[in-house]
MARMIGU-919773 format. One record per residue: residue in one letter; z, y, x of N, C-alpha, C, CB in turn; residue number from 1. Coordinates in steps of 0.001 Angstrom, whole numbers, plus 500000, padded with zeros to 6 digits. Glycine has a CB too. Example, Ala and Ser with C-alpha at 12.3 -4.5 7.8 and 13.67 -1.06 7.14 Angstrom:
(node "a", (507800, 494310, 513190), (507800, 495500, 512300), (507800, 496700, 513200), (509046, 495527, 511308), 1);
(node "s", (507080, 497750, 512850), (507140, 498940, 513670), (507870, 500030, 512900), (505725, 499402, 514084), 2);
END
This chain:
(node "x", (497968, 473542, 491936), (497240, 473935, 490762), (498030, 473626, 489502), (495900, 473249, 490727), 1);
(node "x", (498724, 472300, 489485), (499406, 472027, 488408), (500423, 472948, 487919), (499898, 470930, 488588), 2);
(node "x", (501195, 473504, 488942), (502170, 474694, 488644), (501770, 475910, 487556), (502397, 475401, 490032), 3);
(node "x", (500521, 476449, 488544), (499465, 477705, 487524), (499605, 477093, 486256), (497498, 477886, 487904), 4);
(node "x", (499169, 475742, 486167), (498405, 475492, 485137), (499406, 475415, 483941), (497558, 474259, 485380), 5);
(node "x", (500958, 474639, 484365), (502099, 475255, 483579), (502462, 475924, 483214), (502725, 475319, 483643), 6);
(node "x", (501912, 476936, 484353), (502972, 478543, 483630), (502120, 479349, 482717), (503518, 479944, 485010), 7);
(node "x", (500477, 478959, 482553), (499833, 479712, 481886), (499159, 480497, 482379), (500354, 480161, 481243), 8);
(node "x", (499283, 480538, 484027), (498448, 481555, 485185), (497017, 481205, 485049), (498902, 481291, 486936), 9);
(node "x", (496577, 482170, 484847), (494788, 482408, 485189), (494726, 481912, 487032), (494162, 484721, 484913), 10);
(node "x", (494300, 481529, 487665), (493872, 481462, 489085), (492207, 480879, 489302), (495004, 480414, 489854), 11);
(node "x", (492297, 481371, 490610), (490841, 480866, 491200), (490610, 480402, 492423), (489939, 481787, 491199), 12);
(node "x", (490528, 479311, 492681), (490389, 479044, 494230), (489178, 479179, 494500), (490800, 477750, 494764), 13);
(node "x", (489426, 480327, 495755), (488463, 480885, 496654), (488436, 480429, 498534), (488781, 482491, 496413), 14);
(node "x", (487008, 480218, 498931), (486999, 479842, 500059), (486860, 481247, 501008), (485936, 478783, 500150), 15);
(node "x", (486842, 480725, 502301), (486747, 482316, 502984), (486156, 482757, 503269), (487100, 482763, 503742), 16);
(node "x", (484241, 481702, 503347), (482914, 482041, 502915), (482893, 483154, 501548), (482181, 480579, 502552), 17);
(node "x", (483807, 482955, 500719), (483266, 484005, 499482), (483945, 485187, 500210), (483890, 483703, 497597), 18);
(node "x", (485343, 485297, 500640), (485890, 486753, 500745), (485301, 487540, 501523), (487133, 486871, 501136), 19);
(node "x", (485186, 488985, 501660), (484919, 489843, 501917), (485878, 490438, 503202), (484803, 490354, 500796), 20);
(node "x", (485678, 490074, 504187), (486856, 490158, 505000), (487392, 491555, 505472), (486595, 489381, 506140), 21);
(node "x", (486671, 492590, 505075), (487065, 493745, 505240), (488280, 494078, 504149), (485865, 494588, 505184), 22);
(node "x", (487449, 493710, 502679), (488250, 493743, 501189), (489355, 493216, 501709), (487660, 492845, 499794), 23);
(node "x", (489399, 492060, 502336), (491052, 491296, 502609), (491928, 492249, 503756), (490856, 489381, 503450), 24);
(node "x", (490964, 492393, 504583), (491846, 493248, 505691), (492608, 494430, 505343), (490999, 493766, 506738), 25);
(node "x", (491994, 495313, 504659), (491868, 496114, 503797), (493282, 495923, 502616), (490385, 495877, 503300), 26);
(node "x", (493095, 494869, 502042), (494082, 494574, 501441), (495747, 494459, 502313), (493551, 493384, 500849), 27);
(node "x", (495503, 493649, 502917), (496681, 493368, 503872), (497516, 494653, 504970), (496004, 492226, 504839), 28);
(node "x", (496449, 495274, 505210), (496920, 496473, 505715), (497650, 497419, 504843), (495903, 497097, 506222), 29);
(node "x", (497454, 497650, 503472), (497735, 498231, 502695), (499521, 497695, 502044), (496466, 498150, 501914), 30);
(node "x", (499396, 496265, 501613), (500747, 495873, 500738), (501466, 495257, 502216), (500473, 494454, 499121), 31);
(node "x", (501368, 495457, 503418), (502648, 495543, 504118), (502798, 497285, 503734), (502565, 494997, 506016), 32);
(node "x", (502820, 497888, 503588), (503666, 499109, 502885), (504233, 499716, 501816), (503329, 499768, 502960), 33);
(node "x", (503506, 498265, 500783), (504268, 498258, 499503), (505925, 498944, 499134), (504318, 496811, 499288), 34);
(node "x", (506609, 498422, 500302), (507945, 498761, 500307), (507900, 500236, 500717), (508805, 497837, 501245), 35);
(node "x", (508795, 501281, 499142), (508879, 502676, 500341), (509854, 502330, 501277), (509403, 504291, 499707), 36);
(node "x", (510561, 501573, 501563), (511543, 501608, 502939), (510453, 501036, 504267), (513177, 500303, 502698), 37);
(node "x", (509180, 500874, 504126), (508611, 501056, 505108), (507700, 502344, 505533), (508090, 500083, 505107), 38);
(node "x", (508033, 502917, 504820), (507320, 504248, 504831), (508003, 505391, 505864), (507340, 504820, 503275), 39);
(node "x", (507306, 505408, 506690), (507973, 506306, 507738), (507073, 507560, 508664), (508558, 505229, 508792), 40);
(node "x", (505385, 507351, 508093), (505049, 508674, 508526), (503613, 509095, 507376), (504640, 508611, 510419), 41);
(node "x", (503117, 509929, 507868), (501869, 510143, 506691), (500844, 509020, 506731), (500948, 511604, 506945), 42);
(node "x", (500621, 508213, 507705), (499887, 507038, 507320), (500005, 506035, 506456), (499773, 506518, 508079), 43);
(node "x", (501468, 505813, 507101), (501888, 504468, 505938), (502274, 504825, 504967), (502921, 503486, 506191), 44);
(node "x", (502778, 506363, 504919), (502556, 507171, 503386), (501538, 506475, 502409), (501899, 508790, 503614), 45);
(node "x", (500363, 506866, 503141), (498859, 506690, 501928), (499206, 505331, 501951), (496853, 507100, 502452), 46);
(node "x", (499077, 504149, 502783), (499000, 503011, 502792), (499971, 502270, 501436), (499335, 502709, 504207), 47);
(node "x", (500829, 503036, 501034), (501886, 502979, 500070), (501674, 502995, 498855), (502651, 503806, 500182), 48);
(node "x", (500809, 504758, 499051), (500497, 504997, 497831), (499634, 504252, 497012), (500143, 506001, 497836), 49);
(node "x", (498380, 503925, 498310), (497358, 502636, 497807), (497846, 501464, 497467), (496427, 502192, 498768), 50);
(node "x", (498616, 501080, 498077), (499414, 500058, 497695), (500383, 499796, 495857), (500380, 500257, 498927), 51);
(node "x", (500202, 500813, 495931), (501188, 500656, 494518), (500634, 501583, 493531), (502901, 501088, 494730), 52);
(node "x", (499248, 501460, 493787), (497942, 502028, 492865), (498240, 503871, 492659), (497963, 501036, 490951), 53);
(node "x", (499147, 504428, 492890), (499233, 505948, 492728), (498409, 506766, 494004), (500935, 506382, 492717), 54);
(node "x", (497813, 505978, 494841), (496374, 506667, 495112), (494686, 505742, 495053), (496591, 507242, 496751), 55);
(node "x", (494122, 505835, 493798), (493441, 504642, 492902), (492267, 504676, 493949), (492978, 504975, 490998), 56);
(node "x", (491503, 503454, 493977), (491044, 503168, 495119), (490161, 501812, 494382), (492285, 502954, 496381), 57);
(node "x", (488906, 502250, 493990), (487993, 500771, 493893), (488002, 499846, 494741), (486688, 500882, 493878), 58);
(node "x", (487328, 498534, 494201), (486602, 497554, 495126), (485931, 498221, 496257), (485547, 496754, 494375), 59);
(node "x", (484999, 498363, 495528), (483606, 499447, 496917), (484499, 499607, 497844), (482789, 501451, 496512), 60);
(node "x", (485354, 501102, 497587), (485564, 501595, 498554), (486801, 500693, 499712), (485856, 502917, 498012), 61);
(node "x", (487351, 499887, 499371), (488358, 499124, 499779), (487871, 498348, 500847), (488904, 498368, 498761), 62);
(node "x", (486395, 497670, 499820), (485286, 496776, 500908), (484889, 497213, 502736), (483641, 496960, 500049), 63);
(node "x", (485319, 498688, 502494), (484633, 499574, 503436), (485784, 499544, 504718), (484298, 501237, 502695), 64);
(node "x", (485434, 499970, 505845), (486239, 500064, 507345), (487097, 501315, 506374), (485085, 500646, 509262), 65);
(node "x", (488397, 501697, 506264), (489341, 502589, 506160), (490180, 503396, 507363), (490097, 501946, 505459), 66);
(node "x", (490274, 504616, 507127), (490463, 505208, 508323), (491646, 505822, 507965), (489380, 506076, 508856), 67);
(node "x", (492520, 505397, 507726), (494223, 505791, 506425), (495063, 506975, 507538), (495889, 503634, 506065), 68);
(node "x", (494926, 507469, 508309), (495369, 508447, 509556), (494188, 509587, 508955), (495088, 507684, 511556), 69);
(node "x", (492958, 509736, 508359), (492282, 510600, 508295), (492336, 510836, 506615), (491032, 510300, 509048), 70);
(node "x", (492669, 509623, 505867), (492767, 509602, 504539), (493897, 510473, 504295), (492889, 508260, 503979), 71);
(node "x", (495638, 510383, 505205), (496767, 510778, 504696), (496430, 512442, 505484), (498266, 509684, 505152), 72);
(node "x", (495503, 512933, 505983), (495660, 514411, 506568), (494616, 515094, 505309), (494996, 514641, 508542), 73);
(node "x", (493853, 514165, 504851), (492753, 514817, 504018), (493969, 514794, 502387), (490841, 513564, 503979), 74);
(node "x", (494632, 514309, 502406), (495142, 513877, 500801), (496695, 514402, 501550), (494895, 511674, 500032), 75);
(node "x", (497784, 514714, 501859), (498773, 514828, 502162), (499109, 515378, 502816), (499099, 514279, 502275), 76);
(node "x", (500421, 516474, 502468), (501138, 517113, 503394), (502360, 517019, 503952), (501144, 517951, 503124), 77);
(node "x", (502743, 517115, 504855), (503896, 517019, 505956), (505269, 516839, 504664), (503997, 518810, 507236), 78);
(node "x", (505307, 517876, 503722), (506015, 518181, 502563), (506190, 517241, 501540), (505506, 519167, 502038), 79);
(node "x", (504974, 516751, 501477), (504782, 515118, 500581), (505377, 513778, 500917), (503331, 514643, 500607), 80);
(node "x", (504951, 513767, 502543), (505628, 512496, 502590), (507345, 512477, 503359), (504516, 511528, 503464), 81);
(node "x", (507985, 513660, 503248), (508985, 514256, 503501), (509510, 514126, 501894), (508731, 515678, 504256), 82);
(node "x", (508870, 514256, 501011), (509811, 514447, 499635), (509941, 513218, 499229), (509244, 515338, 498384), 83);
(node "x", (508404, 511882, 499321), (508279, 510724, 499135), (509637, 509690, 500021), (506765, 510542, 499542), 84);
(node "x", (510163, 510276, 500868), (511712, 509360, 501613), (512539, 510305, 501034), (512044, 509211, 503643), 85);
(node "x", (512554, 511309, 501073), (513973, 512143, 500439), (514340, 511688, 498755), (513594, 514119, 500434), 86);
(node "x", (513639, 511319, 498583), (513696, 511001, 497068), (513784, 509671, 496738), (512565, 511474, 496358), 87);
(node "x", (513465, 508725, 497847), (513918, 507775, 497827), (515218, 507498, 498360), (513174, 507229, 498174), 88);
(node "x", (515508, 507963, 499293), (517156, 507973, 499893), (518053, 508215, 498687), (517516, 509319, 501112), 89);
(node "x", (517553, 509580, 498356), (518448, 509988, 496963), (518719, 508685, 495683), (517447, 511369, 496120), 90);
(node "x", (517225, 508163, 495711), (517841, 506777, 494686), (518765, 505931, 494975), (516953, 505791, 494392), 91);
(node "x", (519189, 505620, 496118), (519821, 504426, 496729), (521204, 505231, 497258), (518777, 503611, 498049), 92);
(node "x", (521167, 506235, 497131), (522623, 507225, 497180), (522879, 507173, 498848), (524276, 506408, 496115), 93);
(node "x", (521606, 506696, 499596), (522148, 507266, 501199), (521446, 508850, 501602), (521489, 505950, 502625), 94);
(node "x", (522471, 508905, 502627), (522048, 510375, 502796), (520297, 510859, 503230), (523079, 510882, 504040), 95);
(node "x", (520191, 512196, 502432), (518877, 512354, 502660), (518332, 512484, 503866), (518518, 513225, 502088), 96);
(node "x", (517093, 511681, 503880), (516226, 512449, 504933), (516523, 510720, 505771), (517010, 514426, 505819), 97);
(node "x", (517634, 510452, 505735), (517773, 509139, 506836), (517229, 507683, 506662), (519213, 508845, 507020), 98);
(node "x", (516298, 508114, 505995), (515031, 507065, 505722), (513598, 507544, 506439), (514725, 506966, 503951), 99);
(node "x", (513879, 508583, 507679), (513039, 508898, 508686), (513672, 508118, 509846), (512891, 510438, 508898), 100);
(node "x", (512215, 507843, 510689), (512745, 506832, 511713), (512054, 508103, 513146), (511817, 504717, 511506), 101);
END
């Protein structure tokens, strides 16, 4: 706590009676895909996008069982998450496309 309290961090200690264990699951499923170099099909596509807020996503709905295989066919095309690695390869100057596994 003393650390936070140095640096000027807002924090809150929470027990696991308060969390919402879906909200957490939910969470956790999501920022292991934070990285686009883990991004390798239309699931972990969305999982990405949620992840790094460019597909916006309340509390509520977060709280809820997520079905991210039915989310990335309803929101995404084959073309999308094909341009989402090609365009990342291109940043890092390796050849395109070889950020498909």
């Amino acid at each position: 706590m003393e650390y936070w309290i140095r640096h000027g961090v807002k924090y809150k200690i929470i027990f696991s009676s308060e969390v919402n264990s879906m909200l957490a699951e939910n969470i956790y499923r999501v920022t292991r895909y934070f990285d686009i170099n883990d991004v390798f099909d239309a699931t972990s596509a969305m999982k990405h996008l949620i992840a790094t807020k460019k597909f916006p996503m309340n509390k509520d709905e977060l709280s809820q069982r997520l079905n991210f295989s039915a989310m990335a066919e309803a929101n995404l095309t084959s073309s999308d998450v094909n341009k989402m690695i090609v365009d990342h390869s291109d940043d890092f100057g390796t050849f395109p496309g070889s950020g498909l596994s």
